[in-house]
C-alpha positions as CSV (number, residue, x, y, z in Angstrom):
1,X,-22.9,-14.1,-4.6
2,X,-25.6,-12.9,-2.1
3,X,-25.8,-9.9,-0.2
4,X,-25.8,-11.8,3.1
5,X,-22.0,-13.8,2.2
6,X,-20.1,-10.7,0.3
7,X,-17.4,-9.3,2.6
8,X,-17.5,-6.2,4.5
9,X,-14.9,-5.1,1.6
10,X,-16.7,-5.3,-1.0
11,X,-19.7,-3.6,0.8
12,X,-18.4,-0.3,2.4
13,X,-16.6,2.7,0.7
14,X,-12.5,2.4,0.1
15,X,-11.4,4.9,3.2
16,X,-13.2,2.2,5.5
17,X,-10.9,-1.0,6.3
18,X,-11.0,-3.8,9.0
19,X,-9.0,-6.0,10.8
20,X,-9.4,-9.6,9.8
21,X,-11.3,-10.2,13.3
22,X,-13.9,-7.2,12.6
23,X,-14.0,-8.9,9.1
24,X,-15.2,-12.3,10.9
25,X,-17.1,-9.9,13.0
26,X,-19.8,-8.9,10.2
27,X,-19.7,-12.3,8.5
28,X,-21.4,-13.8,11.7
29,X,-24.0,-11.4,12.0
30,X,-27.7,-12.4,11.1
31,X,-29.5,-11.0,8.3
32,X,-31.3,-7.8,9.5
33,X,-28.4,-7.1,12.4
34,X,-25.8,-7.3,9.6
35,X,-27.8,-4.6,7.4
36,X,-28.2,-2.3,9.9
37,X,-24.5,-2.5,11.1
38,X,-23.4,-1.9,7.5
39,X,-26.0,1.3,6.7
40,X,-24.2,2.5,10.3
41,X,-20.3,1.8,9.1
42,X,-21.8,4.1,5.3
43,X,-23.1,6.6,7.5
44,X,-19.7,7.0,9.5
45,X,-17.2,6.8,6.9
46,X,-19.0,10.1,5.1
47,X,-17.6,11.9,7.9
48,X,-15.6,9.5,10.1
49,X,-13.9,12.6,12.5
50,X,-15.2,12.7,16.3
51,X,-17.9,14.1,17.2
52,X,-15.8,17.0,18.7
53,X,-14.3,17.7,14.9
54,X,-17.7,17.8,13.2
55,X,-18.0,14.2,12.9
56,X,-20.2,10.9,13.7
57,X,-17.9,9.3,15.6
58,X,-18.1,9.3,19.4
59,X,-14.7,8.9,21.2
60,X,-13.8,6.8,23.2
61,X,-11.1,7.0,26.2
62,X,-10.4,4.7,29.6
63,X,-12.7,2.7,30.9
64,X,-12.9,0.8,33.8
65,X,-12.3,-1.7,31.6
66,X,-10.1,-0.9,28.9
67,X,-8.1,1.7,27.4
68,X,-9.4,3.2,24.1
69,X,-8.2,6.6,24.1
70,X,-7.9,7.5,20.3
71,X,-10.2,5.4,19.4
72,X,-14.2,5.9,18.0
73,X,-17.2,4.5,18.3
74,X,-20.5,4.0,16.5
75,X,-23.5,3.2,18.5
76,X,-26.4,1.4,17.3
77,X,-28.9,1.8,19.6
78,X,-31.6,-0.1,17.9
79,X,-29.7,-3.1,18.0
80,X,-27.6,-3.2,20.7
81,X,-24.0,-3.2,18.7
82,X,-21.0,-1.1,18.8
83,X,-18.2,-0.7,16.2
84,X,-15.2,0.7,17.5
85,X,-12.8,1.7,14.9
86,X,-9.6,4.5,14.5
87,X,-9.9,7.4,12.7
88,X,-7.4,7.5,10.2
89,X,-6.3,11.4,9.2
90,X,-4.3,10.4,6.1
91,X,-7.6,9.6,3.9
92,X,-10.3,10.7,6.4
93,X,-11.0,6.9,6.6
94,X,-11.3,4.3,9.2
95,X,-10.1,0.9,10.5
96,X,-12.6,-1.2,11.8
97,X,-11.4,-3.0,15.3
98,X,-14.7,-4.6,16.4
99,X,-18.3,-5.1,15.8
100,X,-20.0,-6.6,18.8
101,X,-23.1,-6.9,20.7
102,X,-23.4,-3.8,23.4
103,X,-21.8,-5.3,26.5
104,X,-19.4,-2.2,27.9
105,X,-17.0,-4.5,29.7
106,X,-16.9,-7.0,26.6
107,X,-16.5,-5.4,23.5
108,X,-13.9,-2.7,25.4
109,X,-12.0,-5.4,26.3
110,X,-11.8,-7.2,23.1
111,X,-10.9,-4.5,21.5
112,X,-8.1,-3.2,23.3
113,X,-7.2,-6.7,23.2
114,X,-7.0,-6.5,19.2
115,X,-5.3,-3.4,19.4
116,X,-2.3,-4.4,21.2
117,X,-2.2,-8.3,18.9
118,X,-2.6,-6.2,15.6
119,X,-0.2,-3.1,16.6
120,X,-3.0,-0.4,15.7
């Protein structure tokens, strides 16, 4: 199996997990977007806390659009992609909710959206 069609699963460390939309997420990323996106998700999960605790994660809270509050986020400037995900305190791991392009209103929505379909 290539690189390009293994799962998410099989590419990050154990403490990181995904929803099966996030999952569907990374498979439909190009090439070079879905390398960088992964190399971002590696870099989090060795210290997944927010930012405030030491961490890489940035936290979210209520937008305009949505409301995220407890939830992280890793920015990808370079790109253009987010990845929200929850911080989970039991392993120091994280749950995946959403890797999108960088449009605010969007990917907030759709995530919040997940949240409350998936009981997060």
């Amino acid at each position: 199996m290539s690189k390009s069609t293994k799962s998410l699963r099989s590419l990050v460390p154990d403490i990181v997990t995904a929803i099966e939309e996030a999952v569907r997420d990374f498979q439909d990323l190009d090439g070079l977007v879905k390398l960088t996106v992964l190399k971002a998700i590696k870099k989090v999960s060795t210290n997944p806390k927010p930012n405030t605790e030491g961490g890489y994660g940035k936290p979210l809270g209520h937008h305009s659009s949505a409301d995220l509050s407890g939830y992280l986020k890793i920015k990808i400037k370079s790109i253009g992609y987010r990845v929200v995900y929850k911080y989970i305190k039991d392993n120091d791991g994280m749950r995946i909710i959403i890797i999108s392009i960088r449009d605010e209103e969007k990917v907030y929505k759709e995530a919040e959206s997940r949240i409350r379909g998936t009981n997060i």
